[in-house]
C-alpha positions as CSV (number, residue, x, y, z in Angstrom):
1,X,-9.5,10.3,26.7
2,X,-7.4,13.1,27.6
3,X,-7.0,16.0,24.7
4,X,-3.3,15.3,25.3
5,X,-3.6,11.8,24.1
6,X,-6.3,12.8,21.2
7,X,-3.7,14.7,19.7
8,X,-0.4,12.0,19.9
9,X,-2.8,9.1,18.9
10,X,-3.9,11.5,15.7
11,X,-0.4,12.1,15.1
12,X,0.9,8.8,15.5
13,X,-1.8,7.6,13.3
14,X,-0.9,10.1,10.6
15,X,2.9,9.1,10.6
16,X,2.5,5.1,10.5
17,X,0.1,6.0,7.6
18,X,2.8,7.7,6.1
19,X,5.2,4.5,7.3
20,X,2.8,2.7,5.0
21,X,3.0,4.8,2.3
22,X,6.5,5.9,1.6
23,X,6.9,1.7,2.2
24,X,4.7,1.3,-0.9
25,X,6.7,4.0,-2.9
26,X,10.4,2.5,-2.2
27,X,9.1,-1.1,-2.9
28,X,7.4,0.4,-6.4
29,X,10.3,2.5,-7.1
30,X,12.5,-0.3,-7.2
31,X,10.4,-2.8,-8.4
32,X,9.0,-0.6,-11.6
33,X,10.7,2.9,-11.8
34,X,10.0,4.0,-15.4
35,X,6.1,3.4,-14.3
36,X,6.6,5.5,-11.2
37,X,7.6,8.3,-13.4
38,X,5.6,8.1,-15.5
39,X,3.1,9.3,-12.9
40,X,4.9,12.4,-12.5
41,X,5.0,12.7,-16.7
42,X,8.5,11.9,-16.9
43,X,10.2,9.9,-19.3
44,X,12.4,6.8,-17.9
45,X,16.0,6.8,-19.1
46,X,18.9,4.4,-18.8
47,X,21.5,6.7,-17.2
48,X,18.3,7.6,-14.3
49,X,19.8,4.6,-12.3
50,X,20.9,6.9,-9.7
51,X,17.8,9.2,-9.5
52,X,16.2,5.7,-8.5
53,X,18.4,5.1,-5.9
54,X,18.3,8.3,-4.7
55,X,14.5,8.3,-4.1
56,X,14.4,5.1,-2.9
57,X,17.1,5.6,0.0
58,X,14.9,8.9,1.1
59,X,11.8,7.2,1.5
60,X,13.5,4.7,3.4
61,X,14.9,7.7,5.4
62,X,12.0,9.2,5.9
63,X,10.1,5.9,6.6
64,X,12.3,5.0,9.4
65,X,12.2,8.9,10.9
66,X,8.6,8.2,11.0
67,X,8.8,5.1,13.0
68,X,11.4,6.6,15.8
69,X,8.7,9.2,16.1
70,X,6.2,7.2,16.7
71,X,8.2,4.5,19.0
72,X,9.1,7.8,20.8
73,X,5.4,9.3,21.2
74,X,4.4,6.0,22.7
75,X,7.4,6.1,25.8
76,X,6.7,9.7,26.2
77,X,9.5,10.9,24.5
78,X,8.8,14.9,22.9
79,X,11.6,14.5,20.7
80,X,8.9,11.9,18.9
81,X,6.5,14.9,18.4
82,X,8.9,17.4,16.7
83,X,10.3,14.6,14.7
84,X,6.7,14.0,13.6
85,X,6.1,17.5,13.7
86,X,8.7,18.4,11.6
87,X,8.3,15.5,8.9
88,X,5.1,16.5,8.2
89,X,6.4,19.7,7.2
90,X,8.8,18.4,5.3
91,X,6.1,16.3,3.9
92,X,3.8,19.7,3.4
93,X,6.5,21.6,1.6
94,X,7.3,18.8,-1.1
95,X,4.1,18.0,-1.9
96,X,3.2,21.6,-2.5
97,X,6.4,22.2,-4.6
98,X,4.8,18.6,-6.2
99,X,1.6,20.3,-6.7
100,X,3.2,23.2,-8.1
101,X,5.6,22.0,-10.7
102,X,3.7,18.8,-11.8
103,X,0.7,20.3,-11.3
104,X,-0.7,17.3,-9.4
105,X,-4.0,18.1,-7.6
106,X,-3.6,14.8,-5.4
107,X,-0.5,15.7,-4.1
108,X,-2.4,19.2,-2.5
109,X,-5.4,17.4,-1.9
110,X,-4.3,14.1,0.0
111,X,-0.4,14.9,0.7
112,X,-0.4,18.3,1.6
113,X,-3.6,17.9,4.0
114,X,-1.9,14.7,5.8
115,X,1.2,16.6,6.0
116,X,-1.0,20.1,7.5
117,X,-2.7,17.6,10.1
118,X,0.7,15.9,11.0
119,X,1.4,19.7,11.9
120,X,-1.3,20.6,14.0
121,X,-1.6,17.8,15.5
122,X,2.5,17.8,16.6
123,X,2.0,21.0,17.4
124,X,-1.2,20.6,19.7
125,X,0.3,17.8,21.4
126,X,3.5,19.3,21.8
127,X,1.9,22.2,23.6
128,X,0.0,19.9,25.6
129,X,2.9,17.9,26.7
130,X,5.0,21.4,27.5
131,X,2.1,22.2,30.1
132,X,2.3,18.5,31.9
């Protein structure tokens, strides 16, 4: 297997893992929201409606970005790379500011290093694709 392909398998990998997860979180935030903060140590309140909403639609968002990248990557497309590319640095800089303000070592330890590969790997298979 070509290093080429290595890196967009990794990366598409990475992405419909992250399909798979932000899934999971829209289905849970809007089948149990006060439970879903209460993971972050926040307090569920009547007039959070929106907040719910909110979150919900941008893991949808962010779910379906994921899934053009990866229909992308497999007919060749770059633009699937940097949109991979650039959701995992999305990814990367929200589940540091997670880590940060929560103070949630999972969200450094499993998000932020999914999102850091997603990187590299976009970023090693976009320079492989720029030299074919």
């Amino acid at each position: 297997m070509t290093e080429k392909k290595i890196w967009k398998k990794g990366l598409s990998i990475l992405l419909i893992f992250q399909i798979v997860v932000a899934l999971s979180l829209a289905v849970f935030s809007l089948v149990n929201f006060p439970s879903l903060l209460e993971q972050f140590g926040m307090k569920y309140q009547p007039d959070m409606g929106i907040l719910q909403l909110i979150m919900a639609y941008n893991l949808v968002l962010s779910l379906s970005i994921c899934l053009w990248s990866v229909m992308w990557i497999r007919k060749g497309n770059i633009a699937g790379i940097q949109a991979g590319t650039t959701v995992g640095l999305l990814i990367f800089i929200v589940s540091f500011t997670v880590f940060l303000k929560f103070d949630r070592i999972d969200m450094l330890l499993f998000d932020s290093l999914r999102a850091f590969l997603m990187v590299i790997f976009g970023a090693l298979a976009y320079k492989e694709h720029i030299k074919s």
